[in-house]
Chimera marker file (.cmm) of the C-alpha trace (Angstrom):
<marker_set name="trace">
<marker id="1" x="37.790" y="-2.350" z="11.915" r="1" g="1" b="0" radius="0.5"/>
<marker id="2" x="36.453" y="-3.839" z="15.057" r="1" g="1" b="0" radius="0.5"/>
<marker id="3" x="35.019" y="-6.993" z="16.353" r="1" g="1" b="0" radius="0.5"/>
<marker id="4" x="31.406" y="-5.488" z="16.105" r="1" g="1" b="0" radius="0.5"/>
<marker id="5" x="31.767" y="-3.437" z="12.755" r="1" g="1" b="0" radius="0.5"/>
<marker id="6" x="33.182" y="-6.880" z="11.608" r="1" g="1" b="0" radius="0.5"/>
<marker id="7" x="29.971" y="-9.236" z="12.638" r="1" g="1" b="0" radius="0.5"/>
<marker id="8" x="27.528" y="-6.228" z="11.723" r="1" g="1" b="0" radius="0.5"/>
<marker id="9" x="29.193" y="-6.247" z="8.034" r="1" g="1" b="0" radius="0.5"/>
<marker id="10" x="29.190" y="-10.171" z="7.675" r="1" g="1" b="0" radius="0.5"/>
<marker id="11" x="25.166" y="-9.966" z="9.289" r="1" g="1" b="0" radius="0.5"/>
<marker id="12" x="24.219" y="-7.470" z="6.286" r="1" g="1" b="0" radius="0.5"/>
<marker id="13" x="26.307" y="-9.745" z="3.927" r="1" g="1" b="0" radius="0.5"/>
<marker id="14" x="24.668" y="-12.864" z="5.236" r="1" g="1" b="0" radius="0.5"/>
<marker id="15" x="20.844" y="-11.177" z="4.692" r="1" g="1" b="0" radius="0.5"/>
<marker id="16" x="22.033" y="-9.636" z="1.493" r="1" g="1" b="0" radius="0.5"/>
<marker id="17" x="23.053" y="-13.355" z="0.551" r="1" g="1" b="0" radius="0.5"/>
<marker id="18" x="19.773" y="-15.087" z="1.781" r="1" g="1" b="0" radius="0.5"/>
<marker id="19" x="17.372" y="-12.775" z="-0.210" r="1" g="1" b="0" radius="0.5"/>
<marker id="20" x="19.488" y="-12.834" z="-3.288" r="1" g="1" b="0" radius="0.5"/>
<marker id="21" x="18.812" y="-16.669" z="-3.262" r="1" g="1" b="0" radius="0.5"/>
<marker id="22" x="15.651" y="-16.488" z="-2.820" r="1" g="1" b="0" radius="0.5"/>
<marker id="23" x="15.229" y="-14.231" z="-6.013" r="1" g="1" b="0" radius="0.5"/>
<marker id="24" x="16.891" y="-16.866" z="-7.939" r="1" g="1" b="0" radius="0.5"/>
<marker id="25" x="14.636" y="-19.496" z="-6.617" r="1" g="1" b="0" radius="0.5"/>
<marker id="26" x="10.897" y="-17.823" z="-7.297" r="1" g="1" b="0" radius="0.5"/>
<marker id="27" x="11.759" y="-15.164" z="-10.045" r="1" g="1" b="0" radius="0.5"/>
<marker id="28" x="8.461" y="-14.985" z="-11.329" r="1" g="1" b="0" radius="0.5"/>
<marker id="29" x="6.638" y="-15.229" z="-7.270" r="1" g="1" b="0" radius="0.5"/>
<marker id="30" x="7.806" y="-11.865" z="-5.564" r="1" g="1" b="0" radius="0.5"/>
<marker id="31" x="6.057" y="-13.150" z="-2.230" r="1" g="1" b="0" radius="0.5"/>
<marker id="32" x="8.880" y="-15.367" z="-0.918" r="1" g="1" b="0" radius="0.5"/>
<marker id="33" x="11.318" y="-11.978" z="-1.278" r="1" g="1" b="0" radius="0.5"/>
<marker id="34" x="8.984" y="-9.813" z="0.406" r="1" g="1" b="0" radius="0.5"/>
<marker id="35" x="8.665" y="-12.755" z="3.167" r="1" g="1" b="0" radius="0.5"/>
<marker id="36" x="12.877" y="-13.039" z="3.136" r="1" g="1" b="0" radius="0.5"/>
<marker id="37" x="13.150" y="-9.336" z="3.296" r="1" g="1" b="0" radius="0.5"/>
<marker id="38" x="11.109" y="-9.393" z="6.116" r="1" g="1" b="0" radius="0.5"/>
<marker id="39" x="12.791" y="-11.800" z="8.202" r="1" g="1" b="0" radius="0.5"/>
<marker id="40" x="16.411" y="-10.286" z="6.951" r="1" g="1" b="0" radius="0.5"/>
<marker id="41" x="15.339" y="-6.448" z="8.208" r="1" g="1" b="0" radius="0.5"/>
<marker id="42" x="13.709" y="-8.142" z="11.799" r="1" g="1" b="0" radius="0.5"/>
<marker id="43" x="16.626" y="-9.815" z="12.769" r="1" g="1" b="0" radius="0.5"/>
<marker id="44" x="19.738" y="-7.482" z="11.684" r="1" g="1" b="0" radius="0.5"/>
<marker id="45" x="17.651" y="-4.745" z="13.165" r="1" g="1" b="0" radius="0.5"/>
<marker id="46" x="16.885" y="-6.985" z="16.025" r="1" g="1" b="0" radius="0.5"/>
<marker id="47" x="13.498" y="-6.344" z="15.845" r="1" g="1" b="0" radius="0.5"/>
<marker id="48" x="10.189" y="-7.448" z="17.636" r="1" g="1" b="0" radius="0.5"/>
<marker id="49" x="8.429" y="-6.957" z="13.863" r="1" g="1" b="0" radius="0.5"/>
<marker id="50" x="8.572" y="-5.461" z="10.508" r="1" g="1" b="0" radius="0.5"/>
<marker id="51" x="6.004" y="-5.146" z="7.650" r="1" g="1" b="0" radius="0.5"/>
<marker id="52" x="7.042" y="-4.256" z="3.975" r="1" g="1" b="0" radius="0.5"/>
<marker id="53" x="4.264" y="-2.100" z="2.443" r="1" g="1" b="0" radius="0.5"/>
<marker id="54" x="4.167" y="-1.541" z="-1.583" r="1" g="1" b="0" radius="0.5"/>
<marker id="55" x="2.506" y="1.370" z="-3.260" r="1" g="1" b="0" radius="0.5"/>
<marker id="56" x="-0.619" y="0.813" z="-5.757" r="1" g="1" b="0" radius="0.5"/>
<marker id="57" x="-2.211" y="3.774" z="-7.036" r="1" g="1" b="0" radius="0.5"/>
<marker id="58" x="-2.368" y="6.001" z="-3.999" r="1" g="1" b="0" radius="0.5"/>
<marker id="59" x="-2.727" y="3.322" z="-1.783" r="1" g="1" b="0" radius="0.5"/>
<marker id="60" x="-0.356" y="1.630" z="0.765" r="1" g="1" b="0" radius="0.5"/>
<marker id="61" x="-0.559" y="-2.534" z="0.692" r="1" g="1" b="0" radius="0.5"/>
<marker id="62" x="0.726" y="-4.999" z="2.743" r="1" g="1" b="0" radius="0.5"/>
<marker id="63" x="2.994" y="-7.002" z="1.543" r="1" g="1" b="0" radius="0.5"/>
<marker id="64" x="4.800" y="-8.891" z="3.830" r="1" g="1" b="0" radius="0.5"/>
<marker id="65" x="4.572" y="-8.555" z="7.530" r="1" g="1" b="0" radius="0.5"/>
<marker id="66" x="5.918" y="-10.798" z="10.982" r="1" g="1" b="0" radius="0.5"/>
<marker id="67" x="3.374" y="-13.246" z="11.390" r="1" g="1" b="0" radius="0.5"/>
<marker id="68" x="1.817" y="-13.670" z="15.187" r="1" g="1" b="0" radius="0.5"/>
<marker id="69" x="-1.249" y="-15.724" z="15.133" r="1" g="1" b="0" radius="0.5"/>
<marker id="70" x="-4.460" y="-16.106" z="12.818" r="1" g="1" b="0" radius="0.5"/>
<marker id="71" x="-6.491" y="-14.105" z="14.015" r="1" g="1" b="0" radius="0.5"/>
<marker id="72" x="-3.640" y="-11.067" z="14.373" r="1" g="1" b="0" radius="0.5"/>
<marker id="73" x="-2.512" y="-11.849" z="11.001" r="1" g="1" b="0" radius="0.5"/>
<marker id="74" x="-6.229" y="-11.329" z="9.625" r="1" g="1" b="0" radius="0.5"/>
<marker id="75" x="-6.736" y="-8.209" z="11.213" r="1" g="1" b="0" radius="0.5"/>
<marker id="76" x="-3.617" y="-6.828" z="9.829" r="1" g="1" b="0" radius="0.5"/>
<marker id="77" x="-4.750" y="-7.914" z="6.907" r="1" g="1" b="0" radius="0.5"/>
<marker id="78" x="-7.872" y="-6.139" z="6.761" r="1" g="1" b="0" radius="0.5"/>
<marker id="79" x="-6.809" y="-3.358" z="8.538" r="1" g="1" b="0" radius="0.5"/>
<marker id="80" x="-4.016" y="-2.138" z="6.200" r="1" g="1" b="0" radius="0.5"/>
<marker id="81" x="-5.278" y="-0.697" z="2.596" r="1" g="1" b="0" radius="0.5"/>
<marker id="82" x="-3.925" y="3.043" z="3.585" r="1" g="1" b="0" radius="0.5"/>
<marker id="83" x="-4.411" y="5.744" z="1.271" r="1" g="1" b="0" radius="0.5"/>
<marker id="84" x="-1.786" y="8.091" z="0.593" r="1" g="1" b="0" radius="0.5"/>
<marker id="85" x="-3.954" y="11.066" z="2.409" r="1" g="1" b="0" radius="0.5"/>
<marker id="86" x="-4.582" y="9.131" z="5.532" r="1" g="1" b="0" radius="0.5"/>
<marker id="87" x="-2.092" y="10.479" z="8.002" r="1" g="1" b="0" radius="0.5"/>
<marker id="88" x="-0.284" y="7.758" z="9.241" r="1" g="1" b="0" radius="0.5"/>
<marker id="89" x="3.704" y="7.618" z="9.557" r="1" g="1" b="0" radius="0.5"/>
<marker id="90" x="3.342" y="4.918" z="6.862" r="1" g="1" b="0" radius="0.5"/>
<marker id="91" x="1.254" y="7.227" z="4.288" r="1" g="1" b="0" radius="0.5"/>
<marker id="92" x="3.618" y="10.292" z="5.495" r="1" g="1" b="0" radius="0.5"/>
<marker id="93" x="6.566" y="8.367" z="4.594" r="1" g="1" b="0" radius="0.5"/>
<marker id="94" x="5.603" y="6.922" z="1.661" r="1" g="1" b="0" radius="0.5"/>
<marker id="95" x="4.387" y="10.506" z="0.328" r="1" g="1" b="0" radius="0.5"/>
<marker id="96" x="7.472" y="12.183" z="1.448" r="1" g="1" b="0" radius="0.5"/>
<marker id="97" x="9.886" y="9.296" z="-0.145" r="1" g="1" b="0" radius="0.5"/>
<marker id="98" x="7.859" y="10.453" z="-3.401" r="1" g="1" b="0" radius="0.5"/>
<marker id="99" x="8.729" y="13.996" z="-2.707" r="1" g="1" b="0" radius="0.5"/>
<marker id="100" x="12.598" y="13.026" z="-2.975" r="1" g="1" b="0" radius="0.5"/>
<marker id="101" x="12.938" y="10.979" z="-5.641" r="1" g="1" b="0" radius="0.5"/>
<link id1="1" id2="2" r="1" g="1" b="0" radius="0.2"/>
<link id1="2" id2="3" r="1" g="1" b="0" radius="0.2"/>
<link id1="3" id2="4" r="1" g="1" b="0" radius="0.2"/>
<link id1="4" id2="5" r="1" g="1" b="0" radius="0.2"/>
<link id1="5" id2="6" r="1" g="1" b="0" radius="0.2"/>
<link id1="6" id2="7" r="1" g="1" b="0" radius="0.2"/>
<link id1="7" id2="8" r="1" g="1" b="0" radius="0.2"/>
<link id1="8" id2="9" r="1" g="1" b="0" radius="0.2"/>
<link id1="9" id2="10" r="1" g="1" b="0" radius="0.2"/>
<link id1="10" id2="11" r="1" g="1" b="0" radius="0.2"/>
<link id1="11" id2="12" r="1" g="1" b="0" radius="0.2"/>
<link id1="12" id2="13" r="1" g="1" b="0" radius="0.2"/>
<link id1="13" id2="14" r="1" g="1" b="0" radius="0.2"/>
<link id1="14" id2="15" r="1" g="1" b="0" radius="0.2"/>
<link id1="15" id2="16" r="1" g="1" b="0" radius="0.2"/>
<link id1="16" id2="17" r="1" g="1" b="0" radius="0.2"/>
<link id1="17" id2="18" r="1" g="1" b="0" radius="0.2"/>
<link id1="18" id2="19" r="1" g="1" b="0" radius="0.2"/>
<link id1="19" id2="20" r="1" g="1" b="0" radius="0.2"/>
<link id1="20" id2="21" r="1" g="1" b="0" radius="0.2"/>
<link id1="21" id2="22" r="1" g="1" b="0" radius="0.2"/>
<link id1="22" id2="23" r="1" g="1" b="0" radius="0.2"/>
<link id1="23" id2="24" r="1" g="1" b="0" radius="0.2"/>
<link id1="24" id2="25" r="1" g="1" b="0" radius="0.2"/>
<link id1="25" id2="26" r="1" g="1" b="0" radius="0.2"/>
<link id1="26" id2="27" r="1" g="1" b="0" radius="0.2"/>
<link id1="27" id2="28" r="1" g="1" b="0" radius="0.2"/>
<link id1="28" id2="29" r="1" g="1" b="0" radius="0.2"/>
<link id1="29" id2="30" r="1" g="1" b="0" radius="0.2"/>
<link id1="30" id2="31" r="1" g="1" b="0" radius="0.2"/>
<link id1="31" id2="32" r="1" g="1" b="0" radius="0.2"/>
<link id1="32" id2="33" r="1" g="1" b="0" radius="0.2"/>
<link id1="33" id2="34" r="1" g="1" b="0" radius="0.2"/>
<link id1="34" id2="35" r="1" g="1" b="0" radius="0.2"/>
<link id1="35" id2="36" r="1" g="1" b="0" radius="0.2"/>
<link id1="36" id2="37" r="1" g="1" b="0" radius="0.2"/>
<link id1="37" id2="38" r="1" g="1" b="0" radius="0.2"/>
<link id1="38" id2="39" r="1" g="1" b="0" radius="0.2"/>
<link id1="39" id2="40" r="1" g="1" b="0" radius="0.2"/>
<link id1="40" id2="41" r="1" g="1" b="0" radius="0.2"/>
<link id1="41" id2="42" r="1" g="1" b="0" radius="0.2"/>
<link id1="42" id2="43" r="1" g="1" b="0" radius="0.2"/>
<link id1="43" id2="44" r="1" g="1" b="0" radius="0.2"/>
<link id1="44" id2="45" r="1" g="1" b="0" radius="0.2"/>
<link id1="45" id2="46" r="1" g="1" b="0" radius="0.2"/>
<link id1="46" id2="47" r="1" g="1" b="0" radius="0.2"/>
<link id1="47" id2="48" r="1" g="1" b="0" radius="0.2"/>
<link id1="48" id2="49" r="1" g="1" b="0" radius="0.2"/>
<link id1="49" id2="50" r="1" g="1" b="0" radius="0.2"/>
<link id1="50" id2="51" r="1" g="1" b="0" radius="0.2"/>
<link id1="51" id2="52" r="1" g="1" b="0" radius="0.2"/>
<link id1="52" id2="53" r="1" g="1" b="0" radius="0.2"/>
<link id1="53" id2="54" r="1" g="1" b="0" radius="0.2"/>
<link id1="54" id2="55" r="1" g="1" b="0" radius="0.2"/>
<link id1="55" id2="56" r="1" g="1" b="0" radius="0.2"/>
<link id1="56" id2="57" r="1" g="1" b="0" radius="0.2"/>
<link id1="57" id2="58" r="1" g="1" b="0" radius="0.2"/>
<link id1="58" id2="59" r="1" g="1" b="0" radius="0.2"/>
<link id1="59" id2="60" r="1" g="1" b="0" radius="0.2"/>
<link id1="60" id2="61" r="1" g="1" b="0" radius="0.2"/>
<link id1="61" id2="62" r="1" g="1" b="0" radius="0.2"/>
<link id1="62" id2="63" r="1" g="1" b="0" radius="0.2"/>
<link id1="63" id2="64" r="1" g="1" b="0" radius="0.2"/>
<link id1="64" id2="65" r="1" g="1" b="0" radius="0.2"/>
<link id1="65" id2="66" r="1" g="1" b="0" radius="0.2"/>
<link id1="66" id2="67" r="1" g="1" b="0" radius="0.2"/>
<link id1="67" id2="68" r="1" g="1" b="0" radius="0.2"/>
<link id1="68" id2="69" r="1" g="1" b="0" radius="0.2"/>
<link id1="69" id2="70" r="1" g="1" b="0" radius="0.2"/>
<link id1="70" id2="71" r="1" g="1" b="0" radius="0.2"/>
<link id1="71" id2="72" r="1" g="1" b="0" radius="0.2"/>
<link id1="72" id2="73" r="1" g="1" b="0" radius="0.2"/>
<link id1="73" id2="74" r="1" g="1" b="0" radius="0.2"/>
<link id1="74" id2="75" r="1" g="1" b="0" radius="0.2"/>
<link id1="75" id2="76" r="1" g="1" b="0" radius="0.2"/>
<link id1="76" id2="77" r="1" g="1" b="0" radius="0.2"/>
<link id1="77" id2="78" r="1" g="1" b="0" radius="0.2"/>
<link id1="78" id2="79" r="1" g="1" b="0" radius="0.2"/>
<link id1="79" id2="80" r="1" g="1" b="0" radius="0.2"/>
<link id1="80" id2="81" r="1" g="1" b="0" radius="0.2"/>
<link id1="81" id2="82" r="1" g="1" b="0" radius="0.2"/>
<link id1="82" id2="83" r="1" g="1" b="0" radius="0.2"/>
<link id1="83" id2="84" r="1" g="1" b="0" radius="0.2"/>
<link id1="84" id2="85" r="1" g="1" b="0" radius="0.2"/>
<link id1="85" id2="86" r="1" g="1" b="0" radius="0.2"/>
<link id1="86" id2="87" r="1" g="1" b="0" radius="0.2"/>
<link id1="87" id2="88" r="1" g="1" b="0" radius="0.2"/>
<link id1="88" id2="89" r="1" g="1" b="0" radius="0.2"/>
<link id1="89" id2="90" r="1" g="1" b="0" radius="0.2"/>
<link id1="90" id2="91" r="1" g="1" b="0" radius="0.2"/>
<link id1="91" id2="92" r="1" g="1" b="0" radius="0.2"/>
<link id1="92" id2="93" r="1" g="1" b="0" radius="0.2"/>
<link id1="93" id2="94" r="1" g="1" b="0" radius="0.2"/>
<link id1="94" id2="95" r="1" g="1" b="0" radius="0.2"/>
<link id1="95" id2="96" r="1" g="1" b="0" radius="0.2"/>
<link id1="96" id2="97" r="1" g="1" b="0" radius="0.2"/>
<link id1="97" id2="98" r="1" g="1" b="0" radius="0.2"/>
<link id1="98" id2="99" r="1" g="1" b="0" radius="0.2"/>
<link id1="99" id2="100" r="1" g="1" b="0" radius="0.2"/>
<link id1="100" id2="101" r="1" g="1" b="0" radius="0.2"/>
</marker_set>
């Protein structure tokens, strides 16, 4: 195995660790999980942001998401209650994920 499969593996183990205690420490509040899940898939993916979005109905809802300032926040906010026909990548996904399973 090399150096890099080596720090990717103990990265993923380390996230996979941090969210699991998190569980144990709000079991009835998923908000802090969606918030840890968050920050786990940003930085192992190295990413700028990342939103988790849950399915109600046959809507998409944000759940968790990178925070940037107030007034970005609130617009994502208010911006994202997708339904399931809208066409977006999210709503595409989402709908095709249901497809498979």
């Amino acid at each position: 195995m090399s150096h890099r499969e080596l720090t990717t593996a103990l990265d993923t183990q380390t996230a996979t660790s941090d969210i699991l205690r998190v569980i144990s420490q709000s079991p009835t509040d998923v908000q802090p999980v969606f918030d840890a899940i968050i920050e786990s898939a940003r930085r192992l993916l190295n990413g700028l942001s990342a939103i988790v979005t849950r399915l109600v109905g046959d809507e998409l809802h944000l759940s968790a998401f990178t925070r940037v300032t107030e007034a970005a926040d609130a617009l994502a906010k208010s911006a994202f209650l997708i339904p399931l026909t809208h066409g977006s990548l999210p709503a595409q996904a989402s709908v095709s994920a249901q497809r498979v399973s």
